[in-house]
C-alpha positions in Angstrom: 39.8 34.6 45.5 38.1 37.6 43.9 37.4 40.5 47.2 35.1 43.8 45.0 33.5 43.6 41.9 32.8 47.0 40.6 30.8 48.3 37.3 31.9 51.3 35.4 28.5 53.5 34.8 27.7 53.0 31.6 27.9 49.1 32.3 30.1 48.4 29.8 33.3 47.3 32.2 33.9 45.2 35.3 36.7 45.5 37.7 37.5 42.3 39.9 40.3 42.1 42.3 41.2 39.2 44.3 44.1 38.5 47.3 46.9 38.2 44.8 46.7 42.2 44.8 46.1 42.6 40.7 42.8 44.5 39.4 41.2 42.7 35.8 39.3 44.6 33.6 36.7 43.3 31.8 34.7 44.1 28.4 31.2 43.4 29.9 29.6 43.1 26.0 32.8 40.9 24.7 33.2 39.0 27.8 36.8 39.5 27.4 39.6 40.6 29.6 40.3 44.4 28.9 43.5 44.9 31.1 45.5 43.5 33.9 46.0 46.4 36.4 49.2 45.7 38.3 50.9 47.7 41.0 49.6 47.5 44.6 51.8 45.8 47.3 49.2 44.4 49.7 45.3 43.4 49.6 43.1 45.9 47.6 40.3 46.7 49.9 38.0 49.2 47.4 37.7 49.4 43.5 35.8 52.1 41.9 34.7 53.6 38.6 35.3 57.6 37.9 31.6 58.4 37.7 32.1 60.5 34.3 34.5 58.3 32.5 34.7 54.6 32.7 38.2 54.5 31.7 39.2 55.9 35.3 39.3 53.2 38.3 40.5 54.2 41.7 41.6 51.5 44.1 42.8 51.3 47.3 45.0 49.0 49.3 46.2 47.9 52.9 49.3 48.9 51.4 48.6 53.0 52.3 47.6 53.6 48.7 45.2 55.4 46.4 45.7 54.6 42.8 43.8 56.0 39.5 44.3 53.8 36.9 43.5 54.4 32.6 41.5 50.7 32.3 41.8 50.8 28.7 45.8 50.8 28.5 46.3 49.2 32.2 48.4 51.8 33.3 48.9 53.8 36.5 47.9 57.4 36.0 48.6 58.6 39.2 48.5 57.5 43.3 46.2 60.3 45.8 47.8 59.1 48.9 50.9 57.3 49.6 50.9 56.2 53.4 50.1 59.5 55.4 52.5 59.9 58.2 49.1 62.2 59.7 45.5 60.9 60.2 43.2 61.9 57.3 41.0 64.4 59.6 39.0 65.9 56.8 37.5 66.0 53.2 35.6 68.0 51.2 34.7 68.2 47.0 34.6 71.7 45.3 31.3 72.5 43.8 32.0 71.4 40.4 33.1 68.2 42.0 36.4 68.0 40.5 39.1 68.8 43.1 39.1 66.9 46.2 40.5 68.3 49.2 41.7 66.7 52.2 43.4 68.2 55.1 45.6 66.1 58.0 46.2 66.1 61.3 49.3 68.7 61.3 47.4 71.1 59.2 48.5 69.8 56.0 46.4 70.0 53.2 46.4 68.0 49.9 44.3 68.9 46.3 43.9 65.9 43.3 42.3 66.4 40.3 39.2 64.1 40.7 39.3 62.8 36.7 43.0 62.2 37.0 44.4 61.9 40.0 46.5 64.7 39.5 48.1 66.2 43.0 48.2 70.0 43.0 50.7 72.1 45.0 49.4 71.8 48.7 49.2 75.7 50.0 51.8 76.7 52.6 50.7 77.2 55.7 52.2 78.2 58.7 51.5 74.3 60.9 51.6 73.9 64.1 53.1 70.9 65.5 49.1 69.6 66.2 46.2 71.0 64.7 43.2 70.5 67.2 40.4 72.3 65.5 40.0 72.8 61.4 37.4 72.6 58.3 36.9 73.3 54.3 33.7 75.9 53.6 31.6 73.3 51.7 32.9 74.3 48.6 36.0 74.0 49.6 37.4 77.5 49.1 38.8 78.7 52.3 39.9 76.4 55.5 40.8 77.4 59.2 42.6 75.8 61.6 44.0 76.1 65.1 46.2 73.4 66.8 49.1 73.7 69.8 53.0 74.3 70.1 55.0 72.0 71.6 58.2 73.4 73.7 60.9 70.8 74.9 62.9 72.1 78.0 65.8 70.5 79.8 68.2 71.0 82.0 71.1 68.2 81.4 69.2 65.6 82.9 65.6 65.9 82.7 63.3 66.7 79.7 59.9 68.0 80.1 57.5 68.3 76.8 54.5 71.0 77.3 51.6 71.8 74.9 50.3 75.5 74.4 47.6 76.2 72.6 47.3 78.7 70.0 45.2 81.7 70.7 45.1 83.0 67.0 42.3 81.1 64.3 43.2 81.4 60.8 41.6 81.6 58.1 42.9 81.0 54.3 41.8 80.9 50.7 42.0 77.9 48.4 43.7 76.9 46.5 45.9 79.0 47.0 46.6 79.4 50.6 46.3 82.9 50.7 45.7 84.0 54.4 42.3 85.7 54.7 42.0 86.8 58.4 43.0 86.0 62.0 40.0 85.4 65.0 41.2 85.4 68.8 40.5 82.8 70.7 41.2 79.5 72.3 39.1 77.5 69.8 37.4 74.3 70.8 35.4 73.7 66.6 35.4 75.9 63.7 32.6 75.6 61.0 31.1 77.3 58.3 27.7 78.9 57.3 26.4 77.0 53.5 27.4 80.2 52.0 30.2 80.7 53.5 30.1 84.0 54.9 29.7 83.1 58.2 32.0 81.3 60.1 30.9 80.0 64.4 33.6 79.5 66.8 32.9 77.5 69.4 35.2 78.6 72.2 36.1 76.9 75.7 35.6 79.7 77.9 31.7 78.8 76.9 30.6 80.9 74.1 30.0 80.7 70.3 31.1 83.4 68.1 29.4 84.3 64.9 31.9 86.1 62.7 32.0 87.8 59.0 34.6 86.1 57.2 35.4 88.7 54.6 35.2 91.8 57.2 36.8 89.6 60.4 34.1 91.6 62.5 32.6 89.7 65.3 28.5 89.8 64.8 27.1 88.0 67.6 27.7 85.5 70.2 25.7 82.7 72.2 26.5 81.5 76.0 26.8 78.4 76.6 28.4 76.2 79.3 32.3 75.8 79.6 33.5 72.2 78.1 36.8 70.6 76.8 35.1 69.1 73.6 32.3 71.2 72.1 31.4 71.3 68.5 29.6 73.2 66.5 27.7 72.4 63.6 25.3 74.4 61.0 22.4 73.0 59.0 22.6 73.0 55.7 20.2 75.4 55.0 21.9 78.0 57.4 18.9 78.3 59.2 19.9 76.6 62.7 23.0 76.2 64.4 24.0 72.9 67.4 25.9 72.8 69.9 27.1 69.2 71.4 29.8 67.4 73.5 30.7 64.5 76.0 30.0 66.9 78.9 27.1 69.1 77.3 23.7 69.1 76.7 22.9 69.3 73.0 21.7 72.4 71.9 20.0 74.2 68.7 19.3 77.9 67.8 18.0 79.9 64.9 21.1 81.2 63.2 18.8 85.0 63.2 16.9 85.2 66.0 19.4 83.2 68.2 15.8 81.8 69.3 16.6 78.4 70.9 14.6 75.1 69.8 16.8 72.5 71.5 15.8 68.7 72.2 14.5 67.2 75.8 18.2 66.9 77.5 20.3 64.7 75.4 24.0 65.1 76.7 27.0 62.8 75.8 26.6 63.3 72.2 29.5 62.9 69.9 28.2 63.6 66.5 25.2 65.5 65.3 24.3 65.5 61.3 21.6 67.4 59.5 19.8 65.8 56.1 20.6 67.5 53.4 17.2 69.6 53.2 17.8 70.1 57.0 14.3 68.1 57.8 16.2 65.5 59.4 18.6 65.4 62.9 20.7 62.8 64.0 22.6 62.7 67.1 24.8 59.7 67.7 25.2 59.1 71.7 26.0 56.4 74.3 22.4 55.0 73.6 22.4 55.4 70.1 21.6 57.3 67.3 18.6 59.4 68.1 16.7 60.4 64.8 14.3 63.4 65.1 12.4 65.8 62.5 13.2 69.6 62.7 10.1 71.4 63.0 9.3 74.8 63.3 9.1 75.6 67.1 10.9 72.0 68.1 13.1 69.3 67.3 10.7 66.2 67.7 12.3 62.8 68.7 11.3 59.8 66.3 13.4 57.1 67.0 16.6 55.6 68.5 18.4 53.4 66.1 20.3 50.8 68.3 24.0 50.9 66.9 27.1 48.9 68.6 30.2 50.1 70.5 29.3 52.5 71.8 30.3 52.3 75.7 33.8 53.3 74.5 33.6 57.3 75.6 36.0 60.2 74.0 35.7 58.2 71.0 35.2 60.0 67.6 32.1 58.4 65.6 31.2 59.8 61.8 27.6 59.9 61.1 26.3 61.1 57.7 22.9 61.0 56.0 22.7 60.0 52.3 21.8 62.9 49.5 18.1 62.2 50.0 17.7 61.2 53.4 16.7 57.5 53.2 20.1 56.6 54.6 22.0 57.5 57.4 26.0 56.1 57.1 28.2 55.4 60.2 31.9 54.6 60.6 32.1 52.7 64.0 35.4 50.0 64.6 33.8 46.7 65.4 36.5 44.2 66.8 39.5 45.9 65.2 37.2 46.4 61.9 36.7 49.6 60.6 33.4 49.6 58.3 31.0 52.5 57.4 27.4 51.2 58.1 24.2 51.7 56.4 21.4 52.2 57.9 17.6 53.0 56.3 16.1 54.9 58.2 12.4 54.4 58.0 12.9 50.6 58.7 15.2 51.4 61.1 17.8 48.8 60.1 21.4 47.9 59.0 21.5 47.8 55.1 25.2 47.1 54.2 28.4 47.4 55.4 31.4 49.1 53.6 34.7 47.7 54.5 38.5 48.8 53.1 39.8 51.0 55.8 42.5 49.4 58.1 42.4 51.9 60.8 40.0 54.8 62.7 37.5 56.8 59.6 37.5 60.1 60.7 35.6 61.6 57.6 33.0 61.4 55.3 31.5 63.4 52.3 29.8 63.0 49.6 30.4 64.5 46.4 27.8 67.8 45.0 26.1 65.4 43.0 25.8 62.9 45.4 27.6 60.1 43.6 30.7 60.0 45.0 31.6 58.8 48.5 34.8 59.7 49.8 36.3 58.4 53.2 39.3 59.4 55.1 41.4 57.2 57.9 44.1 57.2 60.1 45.4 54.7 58.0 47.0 57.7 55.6 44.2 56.8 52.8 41.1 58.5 51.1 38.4 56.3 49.2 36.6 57.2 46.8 33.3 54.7 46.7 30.7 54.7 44.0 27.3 55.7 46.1 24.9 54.7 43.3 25.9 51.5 42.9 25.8 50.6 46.3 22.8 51.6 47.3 21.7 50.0 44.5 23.1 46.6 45.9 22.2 46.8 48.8 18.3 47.2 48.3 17.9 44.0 45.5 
């Protein structure tokens, strides 16, 4: 039974793949199988053509693997992930698109070759045994990260295991791991500015830190109320800055002024996205997903797009909008499913559904050029997913 059917670009080849875990390649124009692609060791969830060169096919499998394959000679050129014994927490593209960096959740991080599949040395960082807060600058050239210790004690007949947390937040260059600087502070979320020279720490004893990342000086800070589970988010523009949590009312400043345009009281949020042009706001709560318009002295409420699951609290939900806005994606399990849904947003409907994960999605991003679609689970795997053609799919 063929599962994904996938064009290359240029239209010239189809990949099929089917229960019997092979991948055939077709000659669209000859009508003629191209190559036989054989090598995964379970189901193949996701197929999908390199954007720039439709002899590159990525697959992925319920067997914990990425693969890139050469369609014209049916060989394997290389596999991204191989079964992660860590969650996938992270991923971001460079700005030329052609590294792909994702980081786990012991404070590993991994670099492929986009084109090839080619893994690079991961940097050496000093791990912690659990990294609780970390992130890429967008272009993926410097990554922070602050996680816990764990201490074992016993005395012959009892063991006790503790958890510390780290009081230092570091922050490294990429590729090369190359440590930058070191903030204080028991961090609760760590982003950064869209060009990258700022970096906000949102800390639990209820304040938000704006710091320079070359200098390490602190600039300024915002107070806000004590929680367990804030994050902190900018816009891509750098203009504005949100705060959101379980326990915490969501809230949005100016990144200058510090002057504070937040909605009516909406608490128990557990994601909040920006559109790319930073017009759009979408915060994804126990009602739903509440879409509003960023406007100069307020953030207006539009609508509340109805979405499922979502009693289950202390859950992690991934909400993203598409390059321009029409679509808003979300990766919510559905009866121990695991898709990345759709939506449009002016209609205020479900689209499509992409399916191929086997466990919790706990990223999303989209390449620079908005193409590419990359997922990461706790399954151990990263997708790569052609954006183009399914969007274009979905709205026949």
């Amino acid at each position: 039974m063929i599962s994904r059917l996938s064009f290359s670009s240029d239209s010239t080849r189809l990949a099929s793949c089917s229960s019997d875990e092979t991948i055939i390649v077709w000659d669209v124009e000859k009508r003629r199988q191209l190559s036989r692609l054989i090598g995964h060791k379970d189901n193949i969830k996701a197929i999908a053509f390199s954007p720039v060169d439709s002899e590159i096919l990525a697959s992925g499998s319920a067997d914990g693997t990425v693969r890139l394959w050469n369609t014209t000679t049916g060989k394997e050129s290389a596999i991204l992930a191989t079964g992660h014994t860590a969650s996938v927490k992270t991923l971001t593209f460079t700005a030329g698109n052609t590294l792909l960096c994702s980081a786990v959740s012991n404070g590993t991080v991994q670099i492929w070759d986009v084109r090839t599949g080619k893994e690079f040395p991961s940097p050496d960082f000093p791990h912690q045994d659990t990294t609780t807060v970390m992130g890429f600058s967008s272009d993926a050239t410097l990554f922070a990260s602050n996680g816990t210790e764990t201490k074992v004690e016993s005395d012959g007949k009892t063991t006790i295991e503790t958890w510390s947390d780290n009081n230092e937040t570091k922050f490294w260059m990429m590729p090369t791991g190359d440590e930058l600087t070191t903030f204080k502070g028991n961090a609760l979320d760590i982003t950064f500015s869209p060009d990258n020279k700022l970096a906000a720490i949102g800390l639990r004893e209820g304040l938000i830190v704006f710091y320079d990342v070359n200098s390490g000086e602190m600039l300024r800070s915002i107070e806000v109320e004590e929680a367990f589970d804030r994050k902190v988010v900018f816009s891509p523009n750098g203009k504005l800055i949100a705060t959101y949590g379980a326990r915490v009312n969501t809230r949005i400043w100016y990144t200058d002024t510090l002057k504070e345009i937040s909605p009516p009281q909406i608490d128990n949020v557990n994601e909040v996205v920006f559109s790319l042009d930073s017009k759009q706001l979408a915060l994804h709560h126990t009602e739903g997903i509440e879409l509003c318009s960023v406007i100069e002295t307020k953030i207006k409420q539009l609508k509340t797009v109805k979405s499922h699951w979502l009693k289950n609290q202390g859950y992690q939900y991934v909400i993203l909008f598409s390059p321009d806005g029409k679509y808003l994606l979300e990766a919510t399990p559905s009866w121990l499913e695991y898709p990345i849904q759709i939506w449009n947003i002016k209609e205020g409907k479900k689209i499509d559904a992409l399916n191929g994960h086997k466990q919790w999605i706990h990223a999303l991003a989209f390449s620079h050029d908005g193409k590419i679609l990359a997922s990461g689970s706790s399954d151990g795997t990263v997708l790569l997913w052609d954006w183009e053609k399914i969007i274009a799919d979905a709205t026949k």
